[in-house]
DRENDRENLUM-11896 format. One record per residue: residue number from 1; residue in one letter; x, y, z of N, C-alpha, C in turn. Coordinates in Angstrom, 2 decimals, m for minus. Layout:
N
num->NUM | residu->a | nx->X | ny->Y | nz->Z | cax->X | cay->Y | caz->Z | cx->X | cy->Y | cz->Z
...
//
This chain:
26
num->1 | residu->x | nx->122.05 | ny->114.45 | nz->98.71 | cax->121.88 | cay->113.16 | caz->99.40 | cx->120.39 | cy->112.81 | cz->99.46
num->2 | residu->x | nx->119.55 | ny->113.77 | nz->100.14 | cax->117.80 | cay->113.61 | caz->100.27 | cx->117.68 | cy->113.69 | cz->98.51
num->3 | residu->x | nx->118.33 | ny->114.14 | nz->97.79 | cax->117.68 | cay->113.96 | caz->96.36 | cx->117.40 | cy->112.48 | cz->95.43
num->4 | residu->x | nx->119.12 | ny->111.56 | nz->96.08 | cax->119.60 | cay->110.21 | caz->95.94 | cx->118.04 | cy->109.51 | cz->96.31
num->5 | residu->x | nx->117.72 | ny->109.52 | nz->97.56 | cax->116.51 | cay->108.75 | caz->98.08 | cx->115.79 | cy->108.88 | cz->97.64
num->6 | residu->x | nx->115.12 | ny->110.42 | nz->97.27 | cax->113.98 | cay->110.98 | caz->96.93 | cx->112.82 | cy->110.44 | cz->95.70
num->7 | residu->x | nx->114.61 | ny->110.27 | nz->94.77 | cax->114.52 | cay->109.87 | caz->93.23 | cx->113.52 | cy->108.79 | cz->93.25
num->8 | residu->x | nx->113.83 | ny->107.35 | nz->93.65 | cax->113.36 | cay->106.43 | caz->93.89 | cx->112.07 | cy->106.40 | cz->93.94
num->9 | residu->x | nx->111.56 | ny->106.76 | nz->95.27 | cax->110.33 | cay->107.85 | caz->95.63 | cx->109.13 | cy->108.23 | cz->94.91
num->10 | residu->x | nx->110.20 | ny->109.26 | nz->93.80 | cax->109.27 | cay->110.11 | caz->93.41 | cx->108.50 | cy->109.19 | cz->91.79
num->11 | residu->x | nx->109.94 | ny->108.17 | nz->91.74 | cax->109.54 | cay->107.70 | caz->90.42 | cx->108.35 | cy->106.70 | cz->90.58
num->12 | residu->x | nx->108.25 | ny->106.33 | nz->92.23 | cax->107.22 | cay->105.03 | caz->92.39 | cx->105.82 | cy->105.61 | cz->93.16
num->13 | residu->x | nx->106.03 | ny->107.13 | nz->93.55 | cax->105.10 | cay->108.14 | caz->93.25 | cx->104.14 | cy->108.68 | cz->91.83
num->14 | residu->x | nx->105.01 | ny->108.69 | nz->90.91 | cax->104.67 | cay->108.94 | caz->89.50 | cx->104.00 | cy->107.71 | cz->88.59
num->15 | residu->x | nx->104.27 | ny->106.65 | nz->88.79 | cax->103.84 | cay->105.05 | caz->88.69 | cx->102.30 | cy->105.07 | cz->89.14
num->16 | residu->x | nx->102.12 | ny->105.40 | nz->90.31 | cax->101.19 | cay->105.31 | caz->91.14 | cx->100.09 | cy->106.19 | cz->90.60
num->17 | residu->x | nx->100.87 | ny->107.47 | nz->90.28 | cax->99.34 | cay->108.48 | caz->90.17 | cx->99.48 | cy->108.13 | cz->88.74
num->18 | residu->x | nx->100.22 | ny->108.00 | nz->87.89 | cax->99.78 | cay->107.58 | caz->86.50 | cx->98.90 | cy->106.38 | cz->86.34
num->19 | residu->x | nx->98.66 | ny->105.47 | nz->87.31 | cax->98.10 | cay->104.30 | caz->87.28 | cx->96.66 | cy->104.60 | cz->87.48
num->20 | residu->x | nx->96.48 | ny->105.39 | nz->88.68 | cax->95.23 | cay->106.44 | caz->89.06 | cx->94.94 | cy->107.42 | cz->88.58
num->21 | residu->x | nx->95.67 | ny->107.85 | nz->87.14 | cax->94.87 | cay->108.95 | caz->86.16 | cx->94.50 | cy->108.05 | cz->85.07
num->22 | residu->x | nx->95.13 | ny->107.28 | nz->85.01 | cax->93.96 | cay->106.17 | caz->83.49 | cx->92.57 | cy->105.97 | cz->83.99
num->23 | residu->x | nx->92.55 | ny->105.35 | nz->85.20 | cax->90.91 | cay->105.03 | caz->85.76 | cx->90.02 | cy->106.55 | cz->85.65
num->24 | residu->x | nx->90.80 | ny->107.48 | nz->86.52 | cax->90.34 | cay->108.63 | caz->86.74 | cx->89.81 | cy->109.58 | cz->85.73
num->25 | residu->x | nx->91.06 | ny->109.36 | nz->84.34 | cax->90.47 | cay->110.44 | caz->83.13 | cx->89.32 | cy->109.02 | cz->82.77
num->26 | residu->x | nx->89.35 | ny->108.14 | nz->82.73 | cax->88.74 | cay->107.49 | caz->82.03 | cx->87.25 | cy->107.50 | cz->82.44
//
């Protein structure tokens, strides 16, 4: 059930820091 929610989450978690490792490696 916490995994159902989590998903969501984690994918707009992963969005986020991928957005902040382009600037970052860059």
């Amino acid at each position: 059930m916490i995994k159902n929610k989590k998903t969501p989450h984690v994918k707009h978690e992963i969005k986020l820091q991928s957005k902040s490792n382009i600037p970052t490696s860059a």
